[in-house]
N, C-alpha and C positions, 0 to 999 in steps of 0.2 A: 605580585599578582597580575594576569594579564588581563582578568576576567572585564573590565573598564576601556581597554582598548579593542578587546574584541569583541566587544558588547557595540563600540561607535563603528566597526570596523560593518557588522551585519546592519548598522543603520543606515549604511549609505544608502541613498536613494536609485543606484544603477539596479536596482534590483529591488523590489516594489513589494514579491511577496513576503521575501526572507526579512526584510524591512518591518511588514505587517506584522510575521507569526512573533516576532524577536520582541514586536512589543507587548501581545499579547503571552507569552507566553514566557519569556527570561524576564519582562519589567513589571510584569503585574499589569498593565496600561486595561482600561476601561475601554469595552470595543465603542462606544458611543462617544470617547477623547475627540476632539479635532483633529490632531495627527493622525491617531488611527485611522479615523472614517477616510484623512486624504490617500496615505499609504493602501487603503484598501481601493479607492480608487481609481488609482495608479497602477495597478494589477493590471485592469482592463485599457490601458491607453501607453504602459508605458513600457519598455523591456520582453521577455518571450512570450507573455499571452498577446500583445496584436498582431506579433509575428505569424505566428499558431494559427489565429484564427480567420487572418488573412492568406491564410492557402486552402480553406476549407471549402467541397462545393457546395452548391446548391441544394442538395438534398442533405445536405448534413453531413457528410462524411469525409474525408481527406483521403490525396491517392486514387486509388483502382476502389471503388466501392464495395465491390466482391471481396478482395482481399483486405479486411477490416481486421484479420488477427495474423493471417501468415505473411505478410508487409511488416516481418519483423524489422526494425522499429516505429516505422510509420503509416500503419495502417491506423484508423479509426479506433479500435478498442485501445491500442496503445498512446494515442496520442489524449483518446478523452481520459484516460487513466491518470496521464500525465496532468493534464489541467488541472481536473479533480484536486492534486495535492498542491496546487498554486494558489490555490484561495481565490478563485473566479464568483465575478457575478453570476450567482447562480438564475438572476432574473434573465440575466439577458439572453436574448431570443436566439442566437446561433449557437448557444450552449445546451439549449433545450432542443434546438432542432438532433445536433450530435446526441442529445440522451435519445431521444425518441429511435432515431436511423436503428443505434447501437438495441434497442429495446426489440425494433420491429427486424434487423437485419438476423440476431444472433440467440435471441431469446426462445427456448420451448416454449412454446404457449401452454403445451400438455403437463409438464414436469416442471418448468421453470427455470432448470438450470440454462446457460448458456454456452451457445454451440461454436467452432471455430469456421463452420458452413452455411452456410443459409441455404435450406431449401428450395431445390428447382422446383419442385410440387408444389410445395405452400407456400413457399417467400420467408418463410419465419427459419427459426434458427432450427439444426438438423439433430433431431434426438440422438443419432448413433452416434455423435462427435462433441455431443456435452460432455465439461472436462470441470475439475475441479479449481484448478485454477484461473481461471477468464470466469468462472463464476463468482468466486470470491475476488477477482479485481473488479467486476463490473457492477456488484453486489456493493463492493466499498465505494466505487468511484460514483455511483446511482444515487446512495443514501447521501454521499457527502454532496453531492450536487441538487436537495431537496426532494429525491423521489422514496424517501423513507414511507410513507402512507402510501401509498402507490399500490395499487392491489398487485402490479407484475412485478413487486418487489418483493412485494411479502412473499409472494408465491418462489421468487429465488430465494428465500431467507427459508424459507419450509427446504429446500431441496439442498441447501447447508444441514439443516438440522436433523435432516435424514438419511442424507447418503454421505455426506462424508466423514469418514472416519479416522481415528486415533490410535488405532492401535500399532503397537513396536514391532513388528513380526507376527504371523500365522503360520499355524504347521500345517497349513493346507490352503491353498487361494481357493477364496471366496468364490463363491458361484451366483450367479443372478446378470439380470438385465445391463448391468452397466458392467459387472466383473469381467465379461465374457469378451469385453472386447478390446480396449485398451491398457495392455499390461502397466506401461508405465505408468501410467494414472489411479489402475485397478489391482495392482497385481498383488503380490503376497505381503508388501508391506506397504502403510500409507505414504504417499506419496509427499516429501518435506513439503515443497511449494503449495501442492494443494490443501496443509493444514496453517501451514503463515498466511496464505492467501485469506482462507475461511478465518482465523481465526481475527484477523486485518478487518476483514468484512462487519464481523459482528463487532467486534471493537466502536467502529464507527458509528453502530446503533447506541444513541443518549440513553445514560442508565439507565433512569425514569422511563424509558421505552421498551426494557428488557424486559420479557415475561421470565417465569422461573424455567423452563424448557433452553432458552436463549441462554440464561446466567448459565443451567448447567451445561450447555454446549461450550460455553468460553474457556470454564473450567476444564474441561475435557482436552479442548484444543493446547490451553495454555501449561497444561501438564504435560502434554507430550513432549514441550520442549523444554521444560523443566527438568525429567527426567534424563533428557539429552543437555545439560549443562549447557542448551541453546546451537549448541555447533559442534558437540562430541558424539560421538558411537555410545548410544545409551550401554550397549554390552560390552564396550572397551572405552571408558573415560581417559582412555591414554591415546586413544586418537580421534582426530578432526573427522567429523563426518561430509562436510562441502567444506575444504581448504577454497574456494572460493566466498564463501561468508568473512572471510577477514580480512577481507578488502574492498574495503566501505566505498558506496556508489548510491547517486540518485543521478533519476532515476531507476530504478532497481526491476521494470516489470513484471515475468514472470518469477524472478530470482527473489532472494532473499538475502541478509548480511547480520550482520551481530547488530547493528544500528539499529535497523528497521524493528529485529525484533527486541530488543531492551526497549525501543518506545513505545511499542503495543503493550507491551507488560505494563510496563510504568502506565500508561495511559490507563489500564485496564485497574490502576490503584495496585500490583500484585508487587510484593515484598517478599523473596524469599533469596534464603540463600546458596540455593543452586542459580540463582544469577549472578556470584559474586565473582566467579573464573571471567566472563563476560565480562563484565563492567570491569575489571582492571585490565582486560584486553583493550575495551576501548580508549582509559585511558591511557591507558600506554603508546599510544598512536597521538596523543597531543604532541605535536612538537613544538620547538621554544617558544613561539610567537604564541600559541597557546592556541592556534587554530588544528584542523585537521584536513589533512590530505584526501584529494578525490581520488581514489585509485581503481574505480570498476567506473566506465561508463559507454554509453552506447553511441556517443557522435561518432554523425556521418551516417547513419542509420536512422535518426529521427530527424521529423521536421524540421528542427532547429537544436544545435546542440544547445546545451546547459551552463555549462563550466567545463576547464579546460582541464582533462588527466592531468595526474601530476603534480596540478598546482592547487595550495588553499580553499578549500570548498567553503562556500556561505551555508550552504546547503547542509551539508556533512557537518560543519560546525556549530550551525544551531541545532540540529539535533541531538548530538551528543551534549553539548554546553544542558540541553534540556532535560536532559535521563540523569545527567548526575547532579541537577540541582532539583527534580521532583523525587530523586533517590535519597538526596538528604533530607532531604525537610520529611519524609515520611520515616525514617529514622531517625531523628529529632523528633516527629510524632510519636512513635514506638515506645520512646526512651523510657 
């Protein structure tokens, strides 16, 4: 069994969050433990968040301020996305300045969804360029950073719950406001990223905070890739629909991977077994040491890399380490 050595192996301290979630969430650990509360405060002082957040300006944002989503990897929307999954004080004040910028720079104020432009007219985010993906990353990365009650959150959680869609094909593209103008977003079939994204988003909403409109959106979402055995051609399970999903990377941002989504499900409590092609693909990628390989990532593109291609990911490793130990014990629940 390796599971003991790579259990101390995500403890080490070079790395603060994987450190934190590994205790929280492979050890069972108490988030009010002394370890934990230090490991969470090491987040903010020690490895890539002061890096991060020592390049950010004045107004909140990193880079060209304008360019806060097409500064593919290091614009503002990607970079606050990124922190989002580091486990950041969500009190501290340069983190709320970045939610705010991203709120006031990208956000419809009309619709809600989120725009990749900001308006020269109003300054607020450009309705003709809301996209379903940068709403459901901003959507997740917003609630995970404490703006779940936020009325300009709710109001992108309604413009999840309204405009984006699930369905596997239409024999006719849709007509309206938002179909009319970006295909790949709108076009004749849902777009994968903008249903992981949205379905990521609402995930991050605490059950106890789901209304039943919310539950049935998750459902909705979380069928789509169900029916798609998560990474196949719903209409040919004999082939790969993103031959890039099987080659695991964090951060992931607009993309998506087999990882990302086995943990949404699992997260979302969901047991079925059109995940089971999935989940022996992931494990199949343990190799001896009993960790797993970084093989998708974007250094040199963002702020600060991550971890280095190629080699052992802490990252990629607690996560799967995660899917297949919340995947049994809910099957041991089942039994």
């Amino acid at each position: 069994m390796h599971d003991s050595s790579v259990i101390d192996w995500l403890l080490e301290e070079e790395n603060p969050s994987v450190r934190y979630f590994t205790q929280i969430e492979l050890l069972g650990m108490d988030k009010h433990h002394p370890d934990v509360v230090e490991s969470r405060h090491r987040i903010m002082s020690q490895g890539i968040v002061p890096t991060i957040l020592a390049k950010q300006n004045p107004d909140g944002s990193w880079g060209d301020a304008a360019c806060f989503y097409t500064d593919k990897y290091s614009g503002t929307s990607w970079t606050l996305l990124t922190l989002a999954q580091l486990g950041v004080d969500i009190e501290d004040p340069r983190i709320k300045k970045a939610c705010e910028f991203m709120l006031n720079a990208s956000q419809d104020p009309l619709d809600g969804g989120f725009s990749i432009e900001t308006s020269q007219k109003t300054g607020r985010g450009l309705p003709r360029l809301v996209i379903p993906c940068l709403t459901g990353n901003m959507v997740y990365a917003l609630v995970r950073l404490g703006y779940l009650h936020d009325d300009r959150i709710r109001h992108a959680i309604r413009w999840i719950l309204t405009h984006q869609r699930t369905d596997d094909g239409v024999k006719e593209t849709p007509k309206g406001a938002l179909d009319d103008r970006l295909s790949p977003c709108f076009g004749d079939h849902s777009c994968h990223m903008g249903v992981a994204k949205a379905m990521k988003a609402l995930a991050a909403i605490p059950k106890q905070e789901r209304n039943e409109e919310t539950s049935a959106k998750i459902g909705e979402l979380a069928e789509y890739f169900l029916i798609h055995r998560l990474y196949k051609k719903s209409h040919d399970l004999d082939r790969v629909a993103k031959p890039g999903w099987l080659k695991f990377g964090f951060p992931l941002m607009y993309q998506t991977d087999v990882v990302e989504l086995l943990e949404i499900l699992i997260d979302l409590g969901i047991r079925d077994d059109r995940m089971n092609e999935a989940l022996t693909l992931l494990k199949s990628k343990q190799n001896e040491d009993g960790k797993w390989i970084l093989e998708n990532s974007y250094n040199g593109k963002m702020i600060v890399d991550i971890e280095e291609k190629g080699k052992p990911s802490k990252w990629i490793t607690f996560k799967a380490m995660k899917v297949i130990k919340k995947y049994r014990e809910s099957d041991l629940t089942s039994a």
